[in-house]
Residue, then its C-alpha position, 0 to 999 in steps of 0.5 A: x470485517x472487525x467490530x468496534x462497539x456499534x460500529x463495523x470496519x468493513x474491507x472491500x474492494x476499490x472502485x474507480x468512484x472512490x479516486x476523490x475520496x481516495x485521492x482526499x487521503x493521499x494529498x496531505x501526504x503529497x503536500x505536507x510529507x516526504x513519505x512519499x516523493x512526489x511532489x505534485x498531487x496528483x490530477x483526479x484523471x491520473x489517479x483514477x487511471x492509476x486505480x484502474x491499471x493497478x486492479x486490473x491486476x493486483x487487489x487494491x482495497x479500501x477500509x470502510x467505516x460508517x461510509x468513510x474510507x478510512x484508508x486504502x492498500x494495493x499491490x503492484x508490480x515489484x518490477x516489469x520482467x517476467x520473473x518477478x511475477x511472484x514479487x509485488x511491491x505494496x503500498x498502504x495510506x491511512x486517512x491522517x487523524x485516524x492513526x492507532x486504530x490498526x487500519x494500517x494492520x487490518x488493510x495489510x493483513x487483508x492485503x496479504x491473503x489476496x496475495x496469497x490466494x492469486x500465488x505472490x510469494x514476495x511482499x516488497x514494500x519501498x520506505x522513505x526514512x529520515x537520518x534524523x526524524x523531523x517534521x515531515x518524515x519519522x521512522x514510523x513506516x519503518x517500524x510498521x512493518x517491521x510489526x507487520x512481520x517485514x525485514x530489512x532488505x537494504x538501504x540506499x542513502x540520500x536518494x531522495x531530495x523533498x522540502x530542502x532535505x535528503x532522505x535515505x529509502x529502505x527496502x523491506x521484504x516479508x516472504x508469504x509463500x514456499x518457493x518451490x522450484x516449479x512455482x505455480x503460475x500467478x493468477x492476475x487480473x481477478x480483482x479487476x474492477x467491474x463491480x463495488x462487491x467487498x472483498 
């Protein structure tokens, strides 16, 4: 929770009722930006399904202030094979307008301890970047997490092709955890949605 004057940001845990709202934030980035590649918004059913696959086991939280979500955070499988049960790959959106009030910072810091509580040792995060910063993609991502404690893994050029321009993505990666050689085992599943309860 941070207090803000009279008003209370709340991160709590996302519920299968909050895809409108949810999906409300992701569309413009969808419609008008290539921070994402999809190029079609995606049905209400399909991301409500994604909601419930993803929190079935990794944390997926909402930022809540005065009743509106503000922006959403998860994490999922950096990839399917066993041995990359302590990496995830994480996602964050901030409702736009509400940019640089650290809602991004909040989500992900939040993010992070859920991580770090079920045994994830590997934050990964997947960024679209531009050669040159344009109308519909800036390097802002990028320097977010960077912010946020991330580095730079890698970078692959020109994989991505959105609004007539190709677009380059980076991995960042930030390491949350001691790698011992006999890790313990990753305790999935315990944000799955069953309830509204904040986190």
């Amino acid at each position: 929770m941070r207090f803000e004057g009279e008003i209370y940001m709340m991160i709590e845990k996302v519920t299968a009722e909050d895809a409108s709202e949810l999906l409300s934030i992701y569309e413009p980035y969808v419609r008008d930006t290539a921070i994402t590649f999809e190029y079609d918004v995606p049905t209400l059913e399909e991301f409500r399904g994604r909601i419930i696959s993803i929190s079935s086991k990794y944390p997926y939280i909402k930022a809540v202030e005065n009743g509106e979500i503000l922006g959403y955070a998860y994490a999922h499988a950096f990839k399917d094979r066993k041995a990359y049960d302590w990496s995830v790959e994480t996602t964050v959106y901030v409702r736009q307008g509400r940019h640089g009030r650290g809602i991004g910072r909040l989500l992900y810091n939040e993010l992070e301890k859920s991580l770090k509580s079920m045994g994830i040792l590997n934050m990964n995060a997947c960024i679209a970047v531009p050669e040159k910063e344009d109308e519909h993609l800036t390097d802002d991502s990028y320097r977010f997490h960077l912010k946020m404690g991330f580095s730079l893994a890698g970078r692959f050029h020109k994989c991505g092709y959105k609004f007539g321009t190709w677009y380059d993505i980076v991995w960042m990666e930030k390491l949350i955890g001691e790698h011992d050689s006999h890790p313990p085992a990753v305790r999935f599943g315990q944000w799955a949605i069953n309830s509204d309860d904040a986190y």
